[in-house]
Structures are given as structure tokens and as C-alpha cells.
ZADO-1210 file (C-alpha; in nm, 4 decimals, padded with zeros to 6 digits):
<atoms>
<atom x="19.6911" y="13.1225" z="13.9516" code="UNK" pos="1"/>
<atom x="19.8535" y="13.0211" z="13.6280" code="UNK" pos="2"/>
<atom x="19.8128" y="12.6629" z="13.6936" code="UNK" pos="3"/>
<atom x="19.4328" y="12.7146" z="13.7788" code="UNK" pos="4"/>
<atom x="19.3603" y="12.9010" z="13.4410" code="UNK" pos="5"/>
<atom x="19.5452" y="12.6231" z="13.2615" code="UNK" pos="6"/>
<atom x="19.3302" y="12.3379" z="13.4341" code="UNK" pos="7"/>
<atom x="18.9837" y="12.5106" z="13.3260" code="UNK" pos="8"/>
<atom x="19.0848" y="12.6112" z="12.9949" code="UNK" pos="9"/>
<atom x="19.1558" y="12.2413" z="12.9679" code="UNK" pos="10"/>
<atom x="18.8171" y="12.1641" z="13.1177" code="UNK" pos="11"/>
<atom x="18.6875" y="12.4176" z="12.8623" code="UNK" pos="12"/>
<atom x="18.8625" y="12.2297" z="12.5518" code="UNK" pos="13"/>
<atom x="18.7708" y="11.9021" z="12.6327" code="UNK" pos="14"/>
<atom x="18.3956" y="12.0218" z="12.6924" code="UNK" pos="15"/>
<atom x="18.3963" y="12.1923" z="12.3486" code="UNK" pos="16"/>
<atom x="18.5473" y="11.8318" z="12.2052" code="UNK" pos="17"/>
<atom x="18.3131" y="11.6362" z="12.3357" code="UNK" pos="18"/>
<atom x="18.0215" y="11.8701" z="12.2188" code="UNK" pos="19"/>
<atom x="18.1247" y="11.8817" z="11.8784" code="UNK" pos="20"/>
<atom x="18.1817" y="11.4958" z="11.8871" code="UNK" pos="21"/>
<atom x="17.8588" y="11.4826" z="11.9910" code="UNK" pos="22"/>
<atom x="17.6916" y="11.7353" z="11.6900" code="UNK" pos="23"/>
<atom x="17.9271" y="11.5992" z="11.4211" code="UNK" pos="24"/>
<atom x="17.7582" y="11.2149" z="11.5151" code="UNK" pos="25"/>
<atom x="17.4205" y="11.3513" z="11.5155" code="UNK" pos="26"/>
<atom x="17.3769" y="11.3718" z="11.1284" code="UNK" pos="27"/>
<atom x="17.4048" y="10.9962" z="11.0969" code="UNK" pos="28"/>
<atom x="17.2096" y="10.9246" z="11.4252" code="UNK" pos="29"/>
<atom x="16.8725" y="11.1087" z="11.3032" code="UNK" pos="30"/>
<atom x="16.7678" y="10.9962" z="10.9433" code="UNK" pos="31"/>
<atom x="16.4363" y="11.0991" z="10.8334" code="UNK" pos="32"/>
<atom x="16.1344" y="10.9215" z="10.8312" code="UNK" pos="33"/>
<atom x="15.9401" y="10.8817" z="10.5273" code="UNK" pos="34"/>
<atom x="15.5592" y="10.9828" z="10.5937" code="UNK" pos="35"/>
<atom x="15.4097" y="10.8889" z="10.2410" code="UNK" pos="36"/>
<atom x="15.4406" y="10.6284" z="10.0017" code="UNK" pos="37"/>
<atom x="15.2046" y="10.7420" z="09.7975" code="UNK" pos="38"/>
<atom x="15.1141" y="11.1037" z="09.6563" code="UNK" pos="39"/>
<atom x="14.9236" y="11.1525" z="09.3689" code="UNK" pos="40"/>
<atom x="14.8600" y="11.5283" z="09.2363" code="UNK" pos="41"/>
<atom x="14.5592" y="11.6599" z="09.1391" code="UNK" pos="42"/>
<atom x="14.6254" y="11.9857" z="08.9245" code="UNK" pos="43"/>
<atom x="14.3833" y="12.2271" z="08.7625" code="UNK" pos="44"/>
<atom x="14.5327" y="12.5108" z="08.5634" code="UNK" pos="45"/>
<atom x="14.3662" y="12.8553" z="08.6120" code="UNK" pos="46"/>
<atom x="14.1733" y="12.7413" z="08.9208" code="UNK" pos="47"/>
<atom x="14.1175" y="13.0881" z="09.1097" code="UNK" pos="48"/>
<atom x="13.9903" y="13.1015" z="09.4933" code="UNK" pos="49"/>
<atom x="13.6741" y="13.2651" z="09.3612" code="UNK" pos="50"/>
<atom x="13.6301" y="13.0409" z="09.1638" code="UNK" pos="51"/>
<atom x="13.6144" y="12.7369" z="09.3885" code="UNK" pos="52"/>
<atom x="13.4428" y="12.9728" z="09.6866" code="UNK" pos="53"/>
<atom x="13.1483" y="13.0294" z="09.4009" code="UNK" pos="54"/>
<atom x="13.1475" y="12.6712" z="09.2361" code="UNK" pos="55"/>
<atom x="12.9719" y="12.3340" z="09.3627" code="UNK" pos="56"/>
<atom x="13.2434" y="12.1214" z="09.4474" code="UNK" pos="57"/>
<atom x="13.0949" y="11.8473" z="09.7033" code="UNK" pos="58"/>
<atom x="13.4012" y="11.6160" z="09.5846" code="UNK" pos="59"/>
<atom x="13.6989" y="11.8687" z="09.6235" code="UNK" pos="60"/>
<atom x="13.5532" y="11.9739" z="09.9627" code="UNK" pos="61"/>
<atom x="13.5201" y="11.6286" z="10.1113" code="UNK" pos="62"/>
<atom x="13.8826" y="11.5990" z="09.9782" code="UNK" pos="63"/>
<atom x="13.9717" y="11.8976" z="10.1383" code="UNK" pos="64"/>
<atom x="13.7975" y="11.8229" z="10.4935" code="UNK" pos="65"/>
<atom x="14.0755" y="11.5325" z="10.5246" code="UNK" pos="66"/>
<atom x="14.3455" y="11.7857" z="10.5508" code="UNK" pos="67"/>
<atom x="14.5047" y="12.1211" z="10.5332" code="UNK" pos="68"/>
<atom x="14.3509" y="12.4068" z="10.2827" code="UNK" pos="69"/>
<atom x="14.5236" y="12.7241" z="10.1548" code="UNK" pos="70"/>
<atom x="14.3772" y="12.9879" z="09.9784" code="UNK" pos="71"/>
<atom x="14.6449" y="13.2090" z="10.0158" code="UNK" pos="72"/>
<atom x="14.9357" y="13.0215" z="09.8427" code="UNK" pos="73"/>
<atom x="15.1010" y="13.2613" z="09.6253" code="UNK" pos="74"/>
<atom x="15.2341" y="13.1354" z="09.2889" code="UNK" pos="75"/>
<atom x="15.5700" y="13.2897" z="09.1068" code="UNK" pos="76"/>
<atom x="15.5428" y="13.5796" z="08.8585" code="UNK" pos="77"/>
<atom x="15.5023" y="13.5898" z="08.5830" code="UNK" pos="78"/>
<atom x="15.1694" y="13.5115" z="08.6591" code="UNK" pos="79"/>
<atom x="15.0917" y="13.2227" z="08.3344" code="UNK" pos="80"/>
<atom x="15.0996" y="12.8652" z="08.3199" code="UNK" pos="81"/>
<atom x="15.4582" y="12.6906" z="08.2154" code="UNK" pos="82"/>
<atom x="15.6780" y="12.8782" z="08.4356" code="UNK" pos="83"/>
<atom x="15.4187" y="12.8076" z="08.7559" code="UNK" pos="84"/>
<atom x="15.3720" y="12.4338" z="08.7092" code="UNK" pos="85"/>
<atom x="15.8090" y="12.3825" z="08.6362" code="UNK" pos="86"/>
<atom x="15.7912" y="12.5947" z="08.9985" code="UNK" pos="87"/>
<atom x="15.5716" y="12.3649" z="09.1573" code="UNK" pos="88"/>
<atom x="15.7438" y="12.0804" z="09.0203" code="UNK" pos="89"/>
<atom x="16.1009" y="12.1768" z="09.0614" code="UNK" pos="90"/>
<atom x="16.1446" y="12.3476" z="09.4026" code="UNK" pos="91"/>
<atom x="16.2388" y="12.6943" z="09.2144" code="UNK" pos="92"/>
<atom x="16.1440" y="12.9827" z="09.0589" code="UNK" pos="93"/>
<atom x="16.1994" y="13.1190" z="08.7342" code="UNK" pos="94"/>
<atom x="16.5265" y="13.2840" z="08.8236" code="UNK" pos="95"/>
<atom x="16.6578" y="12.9362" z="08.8965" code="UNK" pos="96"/>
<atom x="16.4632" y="12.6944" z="08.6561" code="UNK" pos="97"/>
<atom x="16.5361" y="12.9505" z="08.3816" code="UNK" pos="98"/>
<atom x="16.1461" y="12.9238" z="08.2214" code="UNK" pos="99"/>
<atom x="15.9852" y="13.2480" z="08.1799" code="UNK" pos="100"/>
<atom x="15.7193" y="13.2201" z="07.9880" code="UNK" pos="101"/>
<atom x="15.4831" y="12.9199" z="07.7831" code="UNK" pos="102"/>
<atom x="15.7259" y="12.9002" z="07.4912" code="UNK" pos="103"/>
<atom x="16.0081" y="12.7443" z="07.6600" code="UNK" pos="104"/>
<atom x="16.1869" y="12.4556" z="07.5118" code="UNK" pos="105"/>
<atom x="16.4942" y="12.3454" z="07.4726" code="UNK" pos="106"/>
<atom x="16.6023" y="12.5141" z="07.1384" code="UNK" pos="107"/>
<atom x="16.4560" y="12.8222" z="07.3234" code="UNK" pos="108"/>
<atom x="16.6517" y="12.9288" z="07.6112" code="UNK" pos="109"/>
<atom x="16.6652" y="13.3124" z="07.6875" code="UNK" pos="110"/>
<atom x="16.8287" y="13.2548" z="08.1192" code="UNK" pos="111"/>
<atom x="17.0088" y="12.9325" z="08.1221" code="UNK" pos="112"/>
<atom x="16.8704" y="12.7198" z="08.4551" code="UNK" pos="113"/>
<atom x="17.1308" y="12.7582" z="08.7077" code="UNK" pos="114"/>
<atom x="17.1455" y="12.3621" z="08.7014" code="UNK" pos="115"/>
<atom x="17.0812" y="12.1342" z="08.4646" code="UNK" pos="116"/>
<atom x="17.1278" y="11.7631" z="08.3837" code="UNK" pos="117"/>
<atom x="17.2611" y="11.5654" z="08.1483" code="UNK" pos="118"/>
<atom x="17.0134" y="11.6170" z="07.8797" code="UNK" pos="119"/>
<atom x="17.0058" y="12.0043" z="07.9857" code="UNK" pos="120"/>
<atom x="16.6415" y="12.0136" z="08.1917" code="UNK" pos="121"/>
<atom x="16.6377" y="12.1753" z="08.5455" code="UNK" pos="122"/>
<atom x="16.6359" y="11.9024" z="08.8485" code="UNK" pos="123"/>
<atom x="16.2689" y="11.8067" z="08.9017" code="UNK" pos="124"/>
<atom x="16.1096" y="11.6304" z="09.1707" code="UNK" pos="125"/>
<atom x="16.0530" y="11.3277" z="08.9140" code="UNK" pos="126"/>
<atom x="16.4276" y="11.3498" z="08.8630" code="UNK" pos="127"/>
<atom x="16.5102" y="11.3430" z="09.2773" code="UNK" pos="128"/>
<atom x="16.2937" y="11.0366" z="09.3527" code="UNK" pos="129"/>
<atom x="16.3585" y="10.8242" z="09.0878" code="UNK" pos="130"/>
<atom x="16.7135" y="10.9033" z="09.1848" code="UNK" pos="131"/>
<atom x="16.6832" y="10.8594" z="09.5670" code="UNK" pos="132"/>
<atom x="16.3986" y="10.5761" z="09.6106" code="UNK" pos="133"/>
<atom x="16.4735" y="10.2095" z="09.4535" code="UNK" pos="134"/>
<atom x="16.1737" y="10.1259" z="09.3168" code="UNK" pos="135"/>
<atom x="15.9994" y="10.4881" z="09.2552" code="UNK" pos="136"/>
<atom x="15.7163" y="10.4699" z="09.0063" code="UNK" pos="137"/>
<atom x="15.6502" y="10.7993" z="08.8489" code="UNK" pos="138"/>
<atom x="15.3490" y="10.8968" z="08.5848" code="UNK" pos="139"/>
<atom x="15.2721" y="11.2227" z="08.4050" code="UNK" pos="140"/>
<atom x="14.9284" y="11.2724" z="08.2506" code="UNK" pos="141"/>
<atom x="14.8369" y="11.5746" z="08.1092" code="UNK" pos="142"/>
<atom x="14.6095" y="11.8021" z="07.7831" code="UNK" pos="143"/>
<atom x="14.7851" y="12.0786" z="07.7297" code="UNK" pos="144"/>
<atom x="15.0920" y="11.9961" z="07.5164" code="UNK" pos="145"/>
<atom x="15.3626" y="12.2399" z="07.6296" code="UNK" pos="146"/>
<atom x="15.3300" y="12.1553" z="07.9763" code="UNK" pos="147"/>
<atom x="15.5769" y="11.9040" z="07.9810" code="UNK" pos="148"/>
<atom x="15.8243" y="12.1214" z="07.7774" code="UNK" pos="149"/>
<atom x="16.0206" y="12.1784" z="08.1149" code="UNK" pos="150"/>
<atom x="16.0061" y="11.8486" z="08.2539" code="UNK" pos="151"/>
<atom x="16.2773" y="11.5552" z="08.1205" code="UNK" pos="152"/>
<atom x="16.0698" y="11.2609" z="08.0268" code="UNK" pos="153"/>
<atom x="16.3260" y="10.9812" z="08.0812" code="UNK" pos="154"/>
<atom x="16.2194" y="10.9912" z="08.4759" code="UNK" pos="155"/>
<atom x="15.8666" y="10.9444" z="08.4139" code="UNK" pos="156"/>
<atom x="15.7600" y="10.5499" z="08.4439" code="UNK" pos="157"/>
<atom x="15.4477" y="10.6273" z="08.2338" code="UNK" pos="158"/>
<atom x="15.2748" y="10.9806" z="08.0812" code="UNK" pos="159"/>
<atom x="15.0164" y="11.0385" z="07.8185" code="UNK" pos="160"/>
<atom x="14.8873" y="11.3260" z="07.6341" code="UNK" pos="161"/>
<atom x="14.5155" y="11.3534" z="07.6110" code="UNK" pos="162"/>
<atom x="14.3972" y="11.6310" z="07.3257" code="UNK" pos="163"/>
<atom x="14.1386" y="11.8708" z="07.3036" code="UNK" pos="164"/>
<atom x="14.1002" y="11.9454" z="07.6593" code="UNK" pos="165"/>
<atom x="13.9914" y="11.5770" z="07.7567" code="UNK" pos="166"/>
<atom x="14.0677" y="11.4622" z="08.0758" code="UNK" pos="167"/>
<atom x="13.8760" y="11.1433" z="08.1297" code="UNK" pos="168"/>
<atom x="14.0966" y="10.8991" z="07.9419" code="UNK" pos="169"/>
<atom x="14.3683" y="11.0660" z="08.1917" code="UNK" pos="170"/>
<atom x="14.1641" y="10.9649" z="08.5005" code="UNK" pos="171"/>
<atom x="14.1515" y="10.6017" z="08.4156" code="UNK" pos="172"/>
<atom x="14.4936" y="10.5400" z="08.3431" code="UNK" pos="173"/>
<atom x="14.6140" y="10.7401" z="08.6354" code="UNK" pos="174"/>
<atom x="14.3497" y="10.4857" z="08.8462" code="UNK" pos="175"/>
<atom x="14.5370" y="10.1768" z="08.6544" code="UNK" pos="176"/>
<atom x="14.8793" y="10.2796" z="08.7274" code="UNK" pos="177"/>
<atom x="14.8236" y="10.3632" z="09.0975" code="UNK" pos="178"/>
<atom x="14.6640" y="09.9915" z="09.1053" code="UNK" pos="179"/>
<atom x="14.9434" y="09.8219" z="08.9514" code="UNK" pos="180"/>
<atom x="15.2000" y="09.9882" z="09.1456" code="UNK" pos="181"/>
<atom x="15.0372" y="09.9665" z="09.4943" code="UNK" pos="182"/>
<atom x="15.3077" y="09.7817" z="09.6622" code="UNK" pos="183"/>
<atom x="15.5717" y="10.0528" z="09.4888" code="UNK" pos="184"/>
<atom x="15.6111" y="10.3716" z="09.6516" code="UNK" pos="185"/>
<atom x="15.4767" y="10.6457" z="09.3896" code="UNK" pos="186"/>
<atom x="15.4149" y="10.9946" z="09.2408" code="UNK" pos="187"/>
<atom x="15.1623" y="11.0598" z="08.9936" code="UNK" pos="188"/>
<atom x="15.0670" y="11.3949" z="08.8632" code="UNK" pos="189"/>
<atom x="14.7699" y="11.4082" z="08.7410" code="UNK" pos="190"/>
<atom x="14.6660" y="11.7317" z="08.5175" code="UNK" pos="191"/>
<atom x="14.3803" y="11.9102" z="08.2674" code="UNK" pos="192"/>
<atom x="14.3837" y="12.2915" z="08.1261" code="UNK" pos="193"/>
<atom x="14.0385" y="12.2559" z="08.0379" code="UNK" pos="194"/>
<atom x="13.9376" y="12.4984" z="08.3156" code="UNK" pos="195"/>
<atom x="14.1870" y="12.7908" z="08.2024" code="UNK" pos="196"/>
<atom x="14.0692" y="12.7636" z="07.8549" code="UNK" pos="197"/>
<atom x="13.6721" y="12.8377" z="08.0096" code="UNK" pos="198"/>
<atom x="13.8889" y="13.1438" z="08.1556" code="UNK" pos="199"/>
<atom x="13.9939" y="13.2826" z="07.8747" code="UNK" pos="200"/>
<atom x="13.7366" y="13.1775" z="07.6306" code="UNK" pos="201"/>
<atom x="13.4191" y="13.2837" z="07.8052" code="UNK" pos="202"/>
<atom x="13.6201" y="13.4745" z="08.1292" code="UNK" pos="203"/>
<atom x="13.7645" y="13.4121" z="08.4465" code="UNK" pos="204"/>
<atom x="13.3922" y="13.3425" z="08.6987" code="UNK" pos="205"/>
<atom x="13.1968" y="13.3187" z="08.3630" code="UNK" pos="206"/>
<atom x="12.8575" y="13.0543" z="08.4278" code="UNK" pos="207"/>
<atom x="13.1046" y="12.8420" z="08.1377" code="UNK" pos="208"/>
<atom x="13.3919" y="12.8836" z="08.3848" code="UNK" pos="209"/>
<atom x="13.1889" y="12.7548" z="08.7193" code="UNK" pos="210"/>
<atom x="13.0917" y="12.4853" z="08.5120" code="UNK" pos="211"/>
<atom x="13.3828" y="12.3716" z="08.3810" code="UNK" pos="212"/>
<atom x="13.4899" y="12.3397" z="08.7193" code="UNK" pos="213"/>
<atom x="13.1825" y="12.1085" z="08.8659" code="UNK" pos="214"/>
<atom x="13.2099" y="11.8949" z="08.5782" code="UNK" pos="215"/>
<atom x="13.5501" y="11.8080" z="08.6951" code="UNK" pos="216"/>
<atom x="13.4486" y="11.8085" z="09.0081" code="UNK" pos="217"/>
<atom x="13.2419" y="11.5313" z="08.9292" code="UNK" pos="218"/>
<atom x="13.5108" y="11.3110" z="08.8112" code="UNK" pos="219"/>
<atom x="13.7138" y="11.3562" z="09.1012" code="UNK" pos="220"/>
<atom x="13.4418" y="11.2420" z="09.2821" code="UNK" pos="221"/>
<atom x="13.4403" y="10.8878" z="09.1131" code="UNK" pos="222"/>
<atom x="13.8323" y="10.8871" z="09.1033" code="UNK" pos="223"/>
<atom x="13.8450" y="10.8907" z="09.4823" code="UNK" pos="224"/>
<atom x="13.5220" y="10.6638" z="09.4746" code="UNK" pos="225"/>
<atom x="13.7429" y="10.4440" z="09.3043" code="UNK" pos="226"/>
<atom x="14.0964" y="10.5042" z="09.5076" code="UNK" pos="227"/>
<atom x="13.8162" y="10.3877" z="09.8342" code="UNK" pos="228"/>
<atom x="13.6680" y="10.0734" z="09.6331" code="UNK" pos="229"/>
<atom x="14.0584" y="09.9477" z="09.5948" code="UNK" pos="230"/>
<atom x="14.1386" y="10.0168" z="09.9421" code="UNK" pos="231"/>
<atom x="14.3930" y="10.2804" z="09.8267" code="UNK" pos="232"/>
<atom x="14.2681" y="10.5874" z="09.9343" code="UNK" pos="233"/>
<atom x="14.3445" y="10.6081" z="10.3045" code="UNK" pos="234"/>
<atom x="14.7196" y="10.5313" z="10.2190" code="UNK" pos="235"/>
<atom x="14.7582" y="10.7403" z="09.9399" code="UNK" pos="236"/>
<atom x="14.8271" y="11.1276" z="10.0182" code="UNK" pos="237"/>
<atom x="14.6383" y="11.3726" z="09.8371" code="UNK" pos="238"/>
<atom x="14.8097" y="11.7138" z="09.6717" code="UNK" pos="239"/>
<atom x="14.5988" y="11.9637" z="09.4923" code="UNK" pos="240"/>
<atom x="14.7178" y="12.2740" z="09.3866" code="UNK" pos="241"/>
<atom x="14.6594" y="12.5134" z="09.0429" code="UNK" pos="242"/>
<atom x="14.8925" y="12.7624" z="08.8559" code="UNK" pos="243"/>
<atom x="14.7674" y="13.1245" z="08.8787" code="UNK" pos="244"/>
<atom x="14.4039" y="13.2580" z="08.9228" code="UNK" pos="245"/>
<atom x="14.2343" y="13.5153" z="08.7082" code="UNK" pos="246"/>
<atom x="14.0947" y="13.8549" z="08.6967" code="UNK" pos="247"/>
<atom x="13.7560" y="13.8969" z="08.5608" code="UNK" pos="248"/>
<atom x="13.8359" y="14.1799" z="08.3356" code="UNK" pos="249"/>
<atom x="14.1301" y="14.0701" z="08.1983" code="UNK" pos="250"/>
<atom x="14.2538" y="13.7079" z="08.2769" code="UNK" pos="251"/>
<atom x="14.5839" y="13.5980" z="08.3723" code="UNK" pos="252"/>
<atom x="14.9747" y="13.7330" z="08.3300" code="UNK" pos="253"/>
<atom x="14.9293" y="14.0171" z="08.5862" code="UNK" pos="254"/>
<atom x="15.0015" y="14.1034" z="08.8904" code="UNK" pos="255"/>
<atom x="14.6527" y="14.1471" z="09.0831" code="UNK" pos="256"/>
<atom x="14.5827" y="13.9343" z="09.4215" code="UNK" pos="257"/>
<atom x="14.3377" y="13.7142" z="09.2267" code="UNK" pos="258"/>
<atom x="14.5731" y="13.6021" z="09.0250" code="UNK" pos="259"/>
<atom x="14.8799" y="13.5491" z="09.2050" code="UNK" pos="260"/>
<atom x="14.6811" y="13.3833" z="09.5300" code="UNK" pos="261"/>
<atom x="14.6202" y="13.0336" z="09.4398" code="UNK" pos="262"/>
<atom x="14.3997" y="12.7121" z="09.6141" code="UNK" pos="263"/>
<atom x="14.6704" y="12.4826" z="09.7532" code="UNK" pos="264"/>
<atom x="14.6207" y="12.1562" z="09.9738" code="UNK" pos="265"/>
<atom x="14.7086" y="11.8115" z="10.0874" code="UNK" pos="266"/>
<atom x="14.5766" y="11.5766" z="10.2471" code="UNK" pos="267"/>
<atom x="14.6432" y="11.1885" z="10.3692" code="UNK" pos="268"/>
<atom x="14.8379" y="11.0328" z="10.6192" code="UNK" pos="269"/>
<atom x="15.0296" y="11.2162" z="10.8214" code="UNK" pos="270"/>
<atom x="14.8720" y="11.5465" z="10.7792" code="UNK" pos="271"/>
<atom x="14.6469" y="11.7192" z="11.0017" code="UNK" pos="272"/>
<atom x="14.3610" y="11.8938" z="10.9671" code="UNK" pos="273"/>
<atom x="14.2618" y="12.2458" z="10.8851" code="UNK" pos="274"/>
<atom x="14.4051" y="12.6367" z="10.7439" code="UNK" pos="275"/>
<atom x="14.7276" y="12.6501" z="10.6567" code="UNK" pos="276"/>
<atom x="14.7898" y="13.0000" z="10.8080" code="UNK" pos="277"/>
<atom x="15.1724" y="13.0097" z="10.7673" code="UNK" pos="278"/>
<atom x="15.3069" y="13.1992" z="10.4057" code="UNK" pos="279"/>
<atom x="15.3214" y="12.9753" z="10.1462" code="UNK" pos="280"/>
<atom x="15.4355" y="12.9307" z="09.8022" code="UNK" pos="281"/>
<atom x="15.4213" y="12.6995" z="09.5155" code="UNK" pos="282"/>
<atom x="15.8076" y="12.6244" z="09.5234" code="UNK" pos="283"/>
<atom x="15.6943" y="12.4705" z="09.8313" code="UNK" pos="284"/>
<atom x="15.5536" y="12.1604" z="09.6391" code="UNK" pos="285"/>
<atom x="15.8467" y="11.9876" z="09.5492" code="UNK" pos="286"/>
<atom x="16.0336" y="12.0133" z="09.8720" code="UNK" pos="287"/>
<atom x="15.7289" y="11.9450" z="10.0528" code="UNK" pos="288"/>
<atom x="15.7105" y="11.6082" z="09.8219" code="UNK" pos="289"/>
<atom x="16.0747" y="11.5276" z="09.8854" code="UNK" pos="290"/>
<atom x="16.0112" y="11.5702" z="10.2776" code="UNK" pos="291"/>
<atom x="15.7288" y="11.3403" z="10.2513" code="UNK" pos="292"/>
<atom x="15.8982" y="11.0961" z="10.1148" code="UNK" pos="293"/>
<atom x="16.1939" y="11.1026" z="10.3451" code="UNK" pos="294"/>
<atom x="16.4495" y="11.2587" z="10.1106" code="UNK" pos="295"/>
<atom x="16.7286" y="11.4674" z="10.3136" code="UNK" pos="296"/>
<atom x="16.9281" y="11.5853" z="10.0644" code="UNK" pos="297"/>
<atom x="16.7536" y="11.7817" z="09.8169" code="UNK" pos="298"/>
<atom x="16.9151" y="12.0200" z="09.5425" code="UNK" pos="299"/>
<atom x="17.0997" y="12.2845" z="09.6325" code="UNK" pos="300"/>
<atom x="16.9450" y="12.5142" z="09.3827" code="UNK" pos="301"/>
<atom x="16.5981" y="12.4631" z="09.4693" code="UNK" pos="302"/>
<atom x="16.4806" y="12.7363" z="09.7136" code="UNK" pos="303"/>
<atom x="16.1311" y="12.5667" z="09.8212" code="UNK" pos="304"/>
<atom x="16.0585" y="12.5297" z="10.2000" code="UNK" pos="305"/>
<atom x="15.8464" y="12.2891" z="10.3987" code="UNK" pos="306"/>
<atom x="15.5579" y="12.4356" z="10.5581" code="UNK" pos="307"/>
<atom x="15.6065" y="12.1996" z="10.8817" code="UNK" pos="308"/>
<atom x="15.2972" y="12.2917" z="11.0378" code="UNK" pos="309"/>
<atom x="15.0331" y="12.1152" z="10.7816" code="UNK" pos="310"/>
<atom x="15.2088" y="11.7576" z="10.9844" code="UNK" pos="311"/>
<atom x="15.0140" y="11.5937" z="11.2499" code="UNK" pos="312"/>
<atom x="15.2333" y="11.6073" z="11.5918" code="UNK" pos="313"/>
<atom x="15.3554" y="11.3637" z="11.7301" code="UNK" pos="314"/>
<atom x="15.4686" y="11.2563" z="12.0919" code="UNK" pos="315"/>
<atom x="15.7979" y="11.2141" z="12.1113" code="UNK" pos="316"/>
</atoms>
């Protein structure tokens, strides 16, 4: 009896050997596949649902229609502009990226980031794929000066600063890069305030506000007019995505549903096509940008997740 019990807990051992061989060979077996090479970000700060359910936007709809829409993306609190884009951008929240509110800088820490690097700035997803992908080209346009406060310049390939809420000069040099780096795998991030400031200046679904966002609209229109001239568009994947929303009555910084549930989408190869209907949130971005382009190992303080299901299937 001894003898049998000896022979199958050897069995047993073996088994368990050979099944761990097997698991411990796996990670090296299955590598994953990169799905872009190309993302370029369209971001509008204060964009609310309302106000793109109320607006004319023929050119953000048509963009849209190519892939998977959420109107039901929440954003982090504090509900205001520097500590949602560094979440978008960095995986994280505020309790890990450290920036609570617009006046963050450097010389102005009041919760140290629970990472940093060498010059002191949180890990971004500029900072992962220039870092991960030979080649990586990188560019950072934006009009409202503290936005890149949080982000360390050194990984961007290009950025520029356009004052006075224009947006236009932005446009063409985002086109210009894309074009010169078309064989290059990329990220470009591509940003104006100009529709928060109609929020607060004349009030969140204002007849200034609407049109503030249809004259954008507009240009995004002859952006991806452009993008399909080049032959770039159908390879390039498409992100768009805002900071908070606004009340009516009293703006942004709260904690109502219309401002904390924010437009999000993407679009492009690879993706399918309709509602996102899982939860999502903006430190979702960065991870989801990583997982596009086939990065594995991604910080261990970011706390973003990949909503799988906005991927086309597959057959196995």
C-alpha cells in the first residue's frame, strides 16, 4: 500500500514539474503584438458630453463612426485641468502622480509622486516609449502654458506653445511632423484650451461655448482631410479624449456627473466599432497607449487598465 502511495505521489510531482516548466516558459513564448504604429491625440479641455450631444460636429462624428465612443469615461477628482491631463498621460491618478491642482511645478510639490525620474517628473507615457521603442518619435503641441508643467520635456522629439488660445499654427505642425516621421512609429498629442476658456468666460453650453466647439470642429475636419490626402489616415489610430466637463451654473472643480463624465474614444486599426459599455477611466489612456504599441512591461506605479473590449477579435 505504501509502495502504491509512493509511486502516485511521484506521478503527482513530476506532473506538477512539468506544469510549472511549462508556465514558467510561457512568458518568453507569448510576446505581444504591437497593433499601432501610429496614434496621434486629439485633446479638447473642458469638452462636456452635452456639449458635443448639442454642438454640430460632422467632423468629430465621422471620426467617431470609425471606432469605439464613450460618454461615460469618468475623469479623476479633483475635477480641473492639470491633474486630469498628467492622469491621462501617465497611467495614474493624483495619489500617485502627486499633481493636485493647476499650480503644480516643480518648486511646488505639496505629495511627492510615488516615482519619479531623474529630473524628478512622474513616468509618462512619452517617457515609456521613447524608452521601450528604438526609433519613437514623440511631439507635444499645446495653448495653455501650464499644461506641460507635469510632463518632462527631454522625451518629447518636438512641442510648441501656441498663445492666446490659437490652435491653428498647432494643427499644421502636428500635420508636418506626422509626415516626416511616417516610416517612424509615433505619438503626437495634439491639444487647445480654447474651449474651457468659452466655459468659463461665457458658461459651460453658452451659444459662445457650442461655437467654440464647431469652429474646432472645423479644423479637425481639414486635419483628417489632410491625414487622407497623404495616405496616412487609415494607418494612423485616432485617440480623443477631454479633461472634465462642466456644470452650467457653476463650471468645473466639482463633483457633479457632468463634470466628472467625460467624451472618450479611439479609433484606427485594430479597433472595432461602436459603445464602449465597460467602466472606464482616463488613467486608462496611457496603458491603453502602451498596449497598443506592444509594450509589456509598463510601470509599476501606474494603476491604468486596458479596456480589452474596444479591440477587433480575432480568430485564433
Amino acid at each position: 500500500m505504501k509502495k502504491n502511495i509512493k509511486n502516485v505521489t511521484n506521478v503527482l510531482s513530476l506532473f506538477c514539474l512539468l506544469l510549472l516548466s511549462s508556465c514558467s516558459d510561457r512568458p518568453d513564448e507569448i510576446k505581444l503584438k504591437a497593433i499601432s504604429n501610429r496614434i496621434v491625440i486629439i485633446g479638447l479641455d473642458g469638452f462636456s458630453v452635452q456639449g458635443y450631444k448639442t454642438a454640430e460636429t460632422p467632423n468629430l462624428d465621422r471620426l467617431f463612426q470609425d471606432g469605439v465612443l464613450s460618454l461615460t469615461t469618468r475623469n479623476v477628482m479633483p475635477s480641473v485641468t492639470l491633474p486630469n491631463w498628467t492622469s491621462h498621460l501617465t497611467g495614474s491618478g493624483p495619489e500617485q502622480h502627486g499633481v493636485l491642482n493647476n499650480g503644480w511645478r516643480l518648486d511646488n510639490i505639496k505629495l511627492p509622486a510615488i516615482e519619479k525620474d531623474q529630473d524628478g517628473y512622474y513616468p509618462s507615457v512619452f517617457k515609456l516609449l521613447k524608452d521601450s521603442i528604438p526609433g519613437m518619435q514623440t511631439a507635444f503641441y499645446y495653448n495653455w502654458k501650464e499644461l506641460i508643467n507635469s510632463m518632462n520635456p527631454k522625451y518629447f522629439d518636438e512641442y510648441g506653445f501656441e498663445e492666446n488660445d490659437g490652435y491653428l499654427k498647432n494643427y499644421s505642425k502636428a500635420f508636418k511632423f506626422i509626415k516626416e516621421n511616417k516610416d517612424k512609429p509615433t505619438l503626437v498629442f495634439l491639444y487647445s484650451v480654447h474651449t474651457d476658456h468659452a466655459g468659463h468666460d461665457y458658461g459651460w453650453m453658452s451659444p459662445e461655448y457650442i461655437n467654440s466647439i464647431e469652429e474646432v470642429d472645423v479644423q479637425i475636419g481639414k486635419f483628417m482631410d489632410k491625414m487622407e490626402e497623404e495616405g496616412l489616415y487609415d494607418e494612423t489610430n485616432f485617440m480623443f479624449f477631454t479633461d472634465h466637463g462642466g456644470d452650467p451654473a457653476k463650471g468645473h472643480g466639482g463633483l457633479t456627473q457632468q463634470e466628472l463624465e467625460v467624451p472618450w474614444a479611439i479609433t484606427g486599426p485594430g479597433i472595432r466599432k461602436g459603445k464602449l459599455t465597460e467602466p472606464n477611466n482616463s488613467v486608462n489612456t496611457a496603458t491603453t497607449i502602451a498596449h497598443m504599441f506592444g509594450i509589456e512591461n509598463i510601470p509599476l506605479s501606474w494603476t491604468g487598465e486596458v479596456p480589452m473590449s474596444i479591440f477587433e477579435r480575432t480568430e485564433e
